[in-house]
Backbone as CSV, one residue per row, in Angstrom:
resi,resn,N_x,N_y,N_z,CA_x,CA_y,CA_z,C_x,C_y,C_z
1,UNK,40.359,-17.798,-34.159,38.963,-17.680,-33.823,38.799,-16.981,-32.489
2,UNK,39.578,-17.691,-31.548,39.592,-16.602,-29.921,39.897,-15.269,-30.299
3,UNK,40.723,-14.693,-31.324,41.533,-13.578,-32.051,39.875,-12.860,-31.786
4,UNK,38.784,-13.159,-32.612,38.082,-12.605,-33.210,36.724,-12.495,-31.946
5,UNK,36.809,-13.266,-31.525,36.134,-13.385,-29.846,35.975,-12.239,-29.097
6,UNK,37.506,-11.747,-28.851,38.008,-11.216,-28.063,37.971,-9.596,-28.394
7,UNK,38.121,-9.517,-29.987,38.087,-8.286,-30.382,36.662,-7.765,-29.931
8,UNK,35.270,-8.947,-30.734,34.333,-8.589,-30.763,33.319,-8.166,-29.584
9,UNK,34.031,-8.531,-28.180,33.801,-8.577,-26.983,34.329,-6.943,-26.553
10,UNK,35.309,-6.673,-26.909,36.018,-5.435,-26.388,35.501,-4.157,-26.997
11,UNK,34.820,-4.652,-28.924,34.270,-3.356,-29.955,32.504,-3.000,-28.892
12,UNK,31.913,-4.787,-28.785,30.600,-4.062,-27.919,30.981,-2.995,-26.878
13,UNK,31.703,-3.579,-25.680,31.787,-2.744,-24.685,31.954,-1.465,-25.189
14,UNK,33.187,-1.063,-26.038,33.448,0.460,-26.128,32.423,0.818,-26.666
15,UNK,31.471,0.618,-27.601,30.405,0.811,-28.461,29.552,1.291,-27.261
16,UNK,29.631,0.283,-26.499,28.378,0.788,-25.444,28.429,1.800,-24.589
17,UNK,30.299,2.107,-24.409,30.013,3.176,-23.255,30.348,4.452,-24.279
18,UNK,30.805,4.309,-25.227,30.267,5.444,-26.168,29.173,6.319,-26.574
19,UNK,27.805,5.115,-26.335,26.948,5.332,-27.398,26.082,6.363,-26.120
20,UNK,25.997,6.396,-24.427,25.501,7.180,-23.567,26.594,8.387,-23.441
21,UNK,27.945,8.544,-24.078,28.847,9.756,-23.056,28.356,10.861,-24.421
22,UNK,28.486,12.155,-23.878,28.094,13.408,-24.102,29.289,13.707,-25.322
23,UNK,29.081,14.230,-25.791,30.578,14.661,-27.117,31.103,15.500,-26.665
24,UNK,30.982,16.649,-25.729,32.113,16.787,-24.829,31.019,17.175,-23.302
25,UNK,31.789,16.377,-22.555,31.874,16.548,-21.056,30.987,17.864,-20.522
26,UNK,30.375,17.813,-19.787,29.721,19.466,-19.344,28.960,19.596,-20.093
27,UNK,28.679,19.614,-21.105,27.472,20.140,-22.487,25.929,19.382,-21.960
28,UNK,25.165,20.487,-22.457,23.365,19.959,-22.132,23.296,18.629,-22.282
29,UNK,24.304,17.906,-23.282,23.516,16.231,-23.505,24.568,15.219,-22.466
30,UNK,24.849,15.957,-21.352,25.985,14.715,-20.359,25.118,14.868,-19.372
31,UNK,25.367,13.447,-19.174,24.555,13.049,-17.539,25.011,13.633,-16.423
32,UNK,26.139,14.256,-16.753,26.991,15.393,-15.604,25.834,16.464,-15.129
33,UNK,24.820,16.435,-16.131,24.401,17.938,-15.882,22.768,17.548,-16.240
34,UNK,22.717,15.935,-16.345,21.174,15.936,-16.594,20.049,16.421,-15.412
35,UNK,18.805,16.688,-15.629,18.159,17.238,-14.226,17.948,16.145,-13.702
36,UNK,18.033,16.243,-12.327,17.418,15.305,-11.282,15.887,15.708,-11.074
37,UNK,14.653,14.924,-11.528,13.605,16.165,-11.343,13.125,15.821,-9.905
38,UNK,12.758,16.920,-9.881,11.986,16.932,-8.314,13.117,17.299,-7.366
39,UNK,14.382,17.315,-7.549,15.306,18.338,-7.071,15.257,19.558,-6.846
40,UNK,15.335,20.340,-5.817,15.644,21.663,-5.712,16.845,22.149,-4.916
41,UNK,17.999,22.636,-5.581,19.005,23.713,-4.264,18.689,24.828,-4.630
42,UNK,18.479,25.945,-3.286,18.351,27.045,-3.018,19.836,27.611,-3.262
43,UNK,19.596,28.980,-3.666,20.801,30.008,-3.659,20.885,30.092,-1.985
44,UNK,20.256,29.940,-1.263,20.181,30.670,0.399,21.071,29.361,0.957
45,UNK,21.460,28.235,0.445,21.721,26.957,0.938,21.438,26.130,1.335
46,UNK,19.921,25.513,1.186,19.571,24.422,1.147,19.037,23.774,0.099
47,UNK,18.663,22.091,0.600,18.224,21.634,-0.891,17.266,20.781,-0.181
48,UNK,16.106,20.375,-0.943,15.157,19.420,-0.592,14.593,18.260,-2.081
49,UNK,13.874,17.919,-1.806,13.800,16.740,-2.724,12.280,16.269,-2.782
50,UNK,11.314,15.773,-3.753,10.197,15.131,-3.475,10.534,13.816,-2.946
51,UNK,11.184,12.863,-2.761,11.039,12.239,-2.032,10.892,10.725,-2.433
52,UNK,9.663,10.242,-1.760,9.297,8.643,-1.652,7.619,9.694,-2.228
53,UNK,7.393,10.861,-2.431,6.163,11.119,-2.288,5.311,11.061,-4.079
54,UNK,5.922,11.348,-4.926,5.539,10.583,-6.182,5.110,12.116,-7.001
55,UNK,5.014,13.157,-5.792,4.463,14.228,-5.958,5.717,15.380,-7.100
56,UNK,5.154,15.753,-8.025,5.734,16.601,-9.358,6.213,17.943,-8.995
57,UNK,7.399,18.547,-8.668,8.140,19.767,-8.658,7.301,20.607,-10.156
58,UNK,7.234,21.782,-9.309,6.290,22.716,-10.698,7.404,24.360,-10.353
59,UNK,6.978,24.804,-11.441,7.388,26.369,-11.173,6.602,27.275,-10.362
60,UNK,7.039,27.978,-9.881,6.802,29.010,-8.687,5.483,29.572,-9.329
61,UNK,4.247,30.312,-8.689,3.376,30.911,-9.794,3.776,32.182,-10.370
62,UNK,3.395,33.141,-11.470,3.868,33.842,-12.142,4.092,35.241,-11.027
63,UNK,4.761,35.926,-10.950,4.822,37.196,-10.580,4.872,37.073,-9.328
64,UNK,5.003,35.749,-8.001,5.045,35.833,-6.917,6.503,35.415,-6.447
65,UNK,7.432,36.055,-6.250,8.586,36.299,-5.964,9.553,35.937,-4.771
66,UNK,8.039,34.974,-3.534,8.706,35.008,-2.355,8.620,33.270,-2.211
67,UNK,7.555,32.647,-3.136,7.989,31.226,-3.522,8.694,30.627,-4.340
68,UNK,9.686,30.434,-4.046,11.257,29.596,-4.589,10.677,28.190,-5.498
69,UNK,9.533,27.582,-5.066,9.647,26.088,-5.751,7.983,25.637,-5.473
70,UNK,7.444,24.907,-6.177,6.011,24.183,-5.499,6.561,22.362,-6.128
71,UNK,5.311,21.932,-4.976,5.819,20.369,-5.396,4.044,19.980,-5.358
72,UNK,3.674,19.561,-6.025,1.951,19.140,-6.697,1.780,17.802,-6.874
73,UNK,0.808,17.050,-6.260,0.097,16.002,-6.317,-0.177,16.229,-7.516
74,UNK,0.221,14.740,-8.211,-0.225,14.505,-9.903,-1.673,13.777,-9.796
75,UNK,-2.304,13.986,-8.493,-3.849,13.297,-8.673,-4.679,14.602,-9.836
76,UNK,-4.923,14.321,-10.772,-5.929,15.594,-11.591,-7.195,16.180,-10.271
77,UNK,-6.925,17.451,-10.494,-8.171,18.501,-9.761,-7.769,17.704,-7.852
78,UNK,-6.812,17.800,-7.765,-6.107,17.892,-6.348,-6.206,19.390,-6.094
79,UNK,-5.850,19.557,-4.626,-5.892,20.846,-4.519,-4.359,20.645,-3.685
80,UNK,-3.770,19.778,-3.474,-2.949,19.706,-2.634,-1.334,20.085,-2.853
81,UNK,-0.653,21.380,-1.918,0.683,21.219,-2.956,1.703,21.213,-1.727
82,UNK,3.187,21.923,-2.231,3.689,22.160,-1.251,4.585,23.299,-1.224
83,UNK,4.489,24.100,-0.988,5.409,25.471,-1.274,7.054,25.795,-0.707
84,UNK,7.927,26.354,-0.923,8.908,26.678,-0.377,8.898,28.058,-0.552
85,UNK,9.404,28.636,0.704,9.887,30.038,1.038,10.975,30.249,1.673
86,UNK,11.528,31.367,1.160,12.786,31.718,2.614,12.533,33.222,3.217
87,UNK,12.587,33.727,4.123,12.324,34.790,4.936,14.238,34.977,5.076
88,UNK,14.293,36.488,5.034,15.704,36.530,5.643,15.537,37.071,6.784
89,UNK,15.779,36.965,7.469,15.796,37.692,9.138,16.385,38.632,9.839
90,UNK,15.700,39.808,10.355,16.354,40.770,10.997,17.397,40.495,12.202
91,UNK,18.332,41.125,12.215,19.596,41.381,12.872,19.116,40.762,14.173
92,UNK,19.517,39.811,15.088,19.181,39.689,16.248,18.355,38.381,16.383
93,UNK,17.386,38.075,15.315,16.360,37.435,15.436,16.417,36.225,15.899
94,UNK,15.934,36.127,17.074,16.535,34.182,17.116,15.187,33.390,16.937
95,UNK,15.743,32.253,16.632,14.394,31.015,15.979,12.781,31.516,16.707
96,UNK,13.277,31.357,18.398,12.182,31.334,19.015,10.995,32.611,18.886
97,UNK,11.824,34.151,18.737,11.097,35.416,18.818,10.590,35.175,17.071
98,UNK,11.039,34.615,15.900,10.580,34.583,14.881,9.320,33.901,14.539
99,UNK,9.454,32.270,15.398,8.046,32.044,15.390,7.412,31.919,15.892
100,UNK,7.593,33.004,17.364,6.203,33.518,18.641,5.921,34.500,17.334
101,UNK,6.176,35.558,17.018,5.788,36.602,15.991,4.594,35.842,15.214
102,UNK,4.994,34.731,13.942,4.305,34.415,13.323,3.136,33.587,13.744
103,UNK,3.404,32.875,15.049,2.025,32.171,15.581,1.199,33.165,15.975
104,UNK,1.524,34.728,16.729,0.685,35.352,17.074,0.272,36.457,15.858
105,UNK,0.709,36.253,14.132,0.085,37.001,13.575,-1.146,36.418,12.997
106,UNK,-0.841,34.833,12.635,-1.834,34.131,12.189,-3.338,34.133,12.046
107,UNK,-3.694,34.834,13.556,-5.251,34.757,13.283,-5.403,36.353,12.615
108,UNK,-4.731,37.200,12.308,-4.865,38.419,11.984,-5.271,38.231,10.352
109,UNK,-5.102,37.164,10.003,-4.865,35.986,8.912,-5.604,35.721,8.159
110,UNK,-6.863,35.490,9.210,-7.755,34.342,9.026,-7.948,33.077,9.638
111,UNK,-6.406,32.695,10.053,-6.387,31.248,10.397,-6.149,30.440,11.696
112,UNK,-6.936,30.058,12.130,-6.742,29.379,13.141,-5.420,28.472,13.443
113,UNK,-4.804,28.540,14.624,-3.649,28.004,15.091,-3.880,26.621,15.462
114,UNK,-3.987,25.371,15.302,-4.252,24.014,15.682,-2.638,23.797,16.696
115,UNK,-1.957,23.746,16.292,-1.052,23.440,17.267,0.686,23.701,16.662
116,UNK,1.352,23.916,17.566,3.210,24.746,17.258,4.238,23.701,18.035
117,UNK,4.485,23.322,17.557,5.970,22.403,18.347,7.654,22.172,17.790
118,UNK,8.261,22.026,18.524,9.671,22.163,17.952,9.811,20.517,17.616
119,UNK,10.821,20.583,16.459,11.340,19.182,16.592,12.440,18.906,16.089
120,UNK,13.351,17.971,15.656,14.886,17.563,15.423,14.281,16.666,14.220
121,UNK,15.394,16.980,13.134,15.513,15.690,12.218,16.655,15.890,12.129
122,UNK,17.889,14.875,12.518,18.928,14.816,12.524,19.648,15.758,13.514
123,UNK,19.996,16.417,12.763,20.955,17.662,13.003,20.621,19.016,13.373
124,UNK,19.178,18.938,12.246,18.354,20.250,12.156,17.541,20.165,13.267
125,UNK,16.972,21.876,13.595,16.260,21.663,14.575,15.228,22.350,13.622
126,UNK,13.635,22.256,14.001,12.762,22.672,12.936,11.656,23.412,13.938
127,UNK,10.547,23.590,13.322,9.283,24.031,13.976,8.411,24.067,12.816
128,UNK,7.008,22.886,13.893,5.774,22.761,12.795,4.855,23.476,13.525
129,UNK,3.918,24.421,12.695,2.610,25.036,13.343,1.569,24.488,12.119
130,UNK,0.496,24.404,12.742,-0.845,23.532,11.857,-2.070,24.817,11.945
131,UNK,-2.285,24.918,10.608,-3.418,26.189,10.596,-4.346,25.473,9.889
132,UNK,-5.376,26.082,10.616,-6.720,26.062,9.293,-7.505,27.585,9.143
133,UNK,-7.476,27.722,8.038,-8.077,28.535,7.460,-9.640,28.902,7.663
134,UNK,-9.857,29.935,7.993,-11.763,29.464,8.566,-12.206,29.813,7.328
135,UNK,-11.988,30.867,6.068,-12.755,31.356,4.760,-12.485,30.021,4.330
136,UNK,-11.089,29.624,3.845,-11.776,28.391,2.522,-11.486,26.789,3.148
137,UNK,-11.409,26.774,4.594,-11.358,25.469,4.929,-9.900,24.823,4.229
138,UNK,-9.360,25.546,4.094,-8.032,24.423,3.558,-7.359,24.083,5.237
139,UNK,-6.563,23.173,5.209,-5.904,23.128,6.359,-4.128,23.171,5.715
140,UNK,-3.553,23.699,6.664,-1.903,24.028,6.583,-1.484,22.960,7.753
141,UNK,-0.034,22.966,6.870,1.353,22.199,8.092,2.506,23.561,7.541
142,UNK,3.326,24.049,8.355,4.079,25.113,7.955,5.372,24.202,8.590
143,UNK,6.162,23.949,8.003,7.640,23.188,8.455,8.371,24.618,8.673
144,UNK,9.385,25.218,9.333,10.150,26.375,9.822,11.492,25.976,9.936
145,UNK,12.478,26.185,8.794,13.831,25.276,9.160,14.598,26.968,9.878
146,UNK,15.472,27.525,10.311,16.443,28.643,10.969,17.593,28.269,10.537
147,UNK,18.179,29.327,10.387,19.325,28.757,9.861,20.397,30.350,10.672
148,UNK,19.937,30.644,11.800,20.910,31.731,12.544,22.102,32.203,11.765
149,UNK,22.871,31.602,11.316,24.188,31.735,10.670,24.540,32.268,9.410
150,UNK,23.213,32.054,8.717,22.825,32.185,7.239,21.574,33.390,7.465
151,UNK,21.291,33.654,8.673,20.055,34.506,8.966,18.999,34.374,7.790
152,UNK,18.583,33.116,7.621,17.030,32.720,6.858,16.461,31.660,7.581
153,UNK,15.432,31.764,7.178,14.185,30.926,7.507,13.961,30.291,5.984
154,UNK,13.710,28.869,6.012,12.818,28.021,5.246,11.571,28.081,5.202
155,UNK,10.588,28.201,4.671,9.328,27.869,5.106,8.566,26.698,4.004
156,UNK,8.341,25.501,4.653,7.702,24.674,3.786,6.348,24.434,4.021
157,UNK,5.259,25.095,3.173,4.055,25.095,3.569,3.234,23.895,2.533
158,UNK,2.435,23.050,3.331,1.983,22.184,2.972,0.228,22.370,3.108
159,UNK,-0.305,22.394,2.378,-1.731,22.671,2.427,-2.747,21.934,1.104
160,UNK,-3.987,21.756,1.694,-4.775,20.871,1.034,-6.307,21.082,1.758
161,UNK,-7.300,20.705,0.970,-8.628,20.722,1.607,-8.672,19.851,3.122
162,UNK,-9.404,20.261,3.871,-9.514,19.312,5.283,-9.984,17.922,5.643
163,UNK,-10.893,17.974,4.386,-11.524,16.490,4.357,-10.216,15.345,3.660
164,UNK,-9.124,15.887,2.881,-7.581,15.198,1.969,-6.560,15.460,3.012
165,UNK,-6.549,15.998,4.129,-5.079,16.999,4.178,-4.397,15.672,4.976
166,UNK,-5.317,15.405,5.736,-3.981,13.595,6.351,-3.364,13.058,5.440
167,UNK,-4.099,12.665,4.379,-3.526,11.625,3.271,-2.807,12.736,2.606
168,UNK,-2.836,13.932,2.592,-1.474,14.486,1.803,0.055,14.873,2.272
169,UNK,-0.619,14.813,3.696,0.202,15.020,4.857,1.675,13.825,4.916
170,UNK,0.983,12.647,4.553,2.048,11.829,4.258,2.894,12.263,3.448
171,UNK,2.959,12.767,2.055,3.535,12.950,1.107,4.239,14.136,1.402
172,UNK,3.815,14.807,2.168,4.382,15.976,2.005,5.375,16.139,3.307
173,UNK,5.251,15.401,4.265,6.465,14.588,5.032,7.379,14.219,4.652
174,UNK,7.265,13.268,3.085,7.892,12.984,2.824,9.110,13.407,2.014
175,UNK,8.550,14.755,1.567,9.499,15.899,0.573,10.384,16.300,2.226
176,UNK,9.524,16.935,3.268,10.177,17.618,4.267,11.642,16.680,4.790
177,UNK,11.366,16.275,4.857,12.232,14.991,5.279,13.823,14.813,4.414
178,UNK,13.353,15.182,3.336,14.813,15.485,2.590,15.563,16.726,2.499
179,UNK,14.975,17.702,3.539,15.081,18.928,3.428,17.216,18.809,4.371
180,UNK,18.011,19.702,3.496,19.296,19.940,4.568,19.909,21.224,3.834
181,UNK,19.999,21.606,5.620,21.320,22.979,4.742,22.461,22.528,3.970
């Protein structure tokens, strides 16, 4: 009777780790290779993540070539998203002359400059500038990762109407935040 115990104890288990493994290894149906959603790695070398933010990874829009990824509030008729870009950088360029350039093209823009500061998460060193838009009132957070070595720029632009953009601001912290070369 233990004989039969013992078998029947050992047929579940294998049964069970059978019944999730892929029929061979590597192929579309193994968890080796299932998507993580809301994952993104860049060819340029980084990777970021949605986060703690709840917010849905979407495809780039059609025919625009210089956004790598969007990440979208699943609230219906949100306006709020979050974009990724990479800039590659001319010969020489260091962090600082890249984004005096872009703070002083901004109002050429449209958009008003609210405020530019450097900051550290971890390892990385970053730069946030805050725009608002004067035509459609959206307000921006532009995250700026450098990567000197790799000569690119990140650009994670976070934008939303002005009367939402705090409360999206959280969320979209919260993607930035997973951002690493």
């Amino acid at each position: 009777m233990r004989f039969f115990s013992v078998l029947f104890c050992v047929a579940i288990c294998l049964s069970s780790a059978t019944t999730q493994a892929a029929p061979h290894p590597g192929t579309s149906s193994s968890r080796l290779l299932a998507p993580k959603l809301g994952f993104f790695r860049s060819a340029d070398g980084f990777r970021l993540h949605s986060g703690d933010s709840g917010w849905l990874q979407a495809a780039p829009p059609a025919g625009n070539q210089t956004i790598l990824t969007v990440y979208r509030n699943p609230i219906v008729n949100s306006k709020a998203s979050l974009t990724v870009r990479v800039d590659r950088l001319a010969r020489g360029t260091s962090t600082d002359r890249y984004i005096s350039r872009w703070v002083k093209e901004y109002p050429r823009f449209g958009f008003d400059v609210l405020g530019s500061q450097p900051f550290s998460q971890g390892t990385l060193k970053g730069h946030v500038i805050d725009l608002l838009n004067r035509d459609s009132k959206m307000q921006l957070r532009q995250v700026v990762f450098v990567n000197e070595q790799r000569k690119r720029a990140a650009i994670l632009t976070c934008r939303d109407t002005t009367q939402d953009f705090s409360s999206t601001l959280k969320s979209c912290n919260s993607i930035v935040r997973t951002f690493e070369w």
